[in-house]
VMD Tcl script that draws the C-alpha trace (Angstrom):
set ca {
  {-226.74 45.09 35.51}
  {-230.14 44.36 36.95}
  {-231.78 46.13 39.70}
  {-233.31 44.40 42.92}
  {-235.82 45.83 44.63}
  {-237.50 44.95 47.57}
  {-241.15 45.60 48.21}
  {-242.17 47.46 51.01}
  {-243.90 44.87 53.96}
  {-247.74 45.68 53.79}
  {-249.65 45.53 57.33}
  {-251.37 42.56 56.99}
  {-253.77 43.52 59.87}
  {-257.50 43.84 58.86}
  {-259.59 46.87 59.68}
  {-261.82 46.63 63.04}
  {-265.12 47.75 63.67}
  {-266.06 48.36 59.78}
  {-270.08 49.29 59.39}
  {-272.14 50.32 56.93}
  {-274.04 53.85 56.83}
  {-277.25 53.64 55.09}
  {-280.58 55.20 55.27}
  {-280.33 55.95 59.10}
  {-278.89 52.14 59.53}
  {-275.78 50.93 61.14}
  {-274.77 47.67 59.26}
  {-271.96 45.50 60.86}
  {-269.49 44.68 57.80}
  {-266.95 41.98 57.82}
  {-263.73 41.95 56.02}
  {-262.15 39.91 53.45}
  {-258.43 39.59 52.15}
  {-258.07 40.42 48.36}
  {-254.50 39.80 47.36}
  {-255.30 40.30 43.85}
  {-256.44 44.34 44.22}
  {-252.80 44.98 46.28}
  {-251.18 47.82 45.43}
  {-247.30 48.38 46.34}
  {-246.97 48.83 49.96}
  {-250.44 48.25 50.92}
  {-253.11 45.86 51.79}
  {-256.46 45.44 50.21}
  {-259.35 44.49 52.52}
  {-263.30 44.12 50.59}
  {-266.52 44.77 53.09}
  {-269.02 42.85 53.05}
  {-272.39 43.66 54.71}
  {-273.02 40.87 57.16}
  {-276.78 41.39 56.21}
  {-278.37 41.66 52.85}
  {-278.24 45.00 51.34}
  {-278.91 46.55 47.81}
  {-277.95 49.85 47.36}
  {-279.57 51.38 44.17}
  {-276.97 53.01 42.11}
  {-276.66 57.07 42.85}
  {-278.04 56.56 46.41}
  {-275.42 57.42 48.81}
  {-273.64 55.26 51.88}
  {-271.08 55.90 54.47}
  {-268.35 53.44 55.89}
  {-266.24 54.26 58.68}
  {-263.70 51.71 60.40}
  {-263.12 52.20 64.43}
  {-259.23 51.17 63.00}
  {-257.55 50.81 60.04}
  {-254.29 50.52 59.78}
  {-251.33 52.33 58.22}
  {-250.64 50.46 54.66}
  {-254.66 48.82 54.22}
  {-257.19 49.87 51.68}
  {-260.15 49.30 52.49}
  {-262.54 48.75 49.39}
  {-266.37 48.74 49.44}
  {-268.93 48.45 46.13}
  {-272.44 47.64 48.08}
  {-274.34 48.61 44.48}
  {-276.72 46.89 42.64}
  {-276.04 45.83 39.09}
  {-278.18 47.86 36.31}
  {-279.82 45.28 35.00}
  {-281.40 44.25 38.58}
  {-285.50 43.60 39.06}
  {-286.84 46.27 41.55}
  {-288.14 43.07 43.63}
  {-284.72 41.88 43.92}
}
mol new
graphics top color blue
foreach p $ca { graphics top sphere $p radius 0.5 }
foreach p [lrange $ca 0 end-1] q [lrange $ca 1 end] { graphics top cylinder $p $q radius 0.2 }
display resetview
């Protein structure tokens, strides 16, 4: 006997308003769809800064999201590698 079962629907509705906290800056952040980071019953969403920014590792950063829906993930990583030049 074999079991069927049917995933749950993920919201496939981005987040809105998605910005960047950093040193006293508000950053504007745009979203991207990452099927590949899914999870059962939810949505993954990446931010992306739409301006450059490096964030050394172990300095902290906010982002909020004016809505994000029931069933999204929304998944941020705005560090720089370690091996990075400090002019970079």
């Amino acid at each position: 006997m074999r079991w069927w079962r049917r995933r749950r629907p993920v919201n496939p509705e981005p987040p809105r308003g998605v910005i960047l906290l950093y040193r006293g800056r508000a950053i504007t952040c745009s979203v991207f769809r990452d099927e590949s980071l899914d999870r059962w019953g939810t949505t993954a969403w990446v931010a992306m800064p739409d301006e450059p920014v490096v964030i050394p590792e172990g300095e902290e950063y906010r982002v909020r999201a004016d809505d994000l829906p029931v069933g999204c993930e929304l998944i941020t990583d705005f560090t720089a590698p370690r091996d990075v030049s400090a002019d970079w």
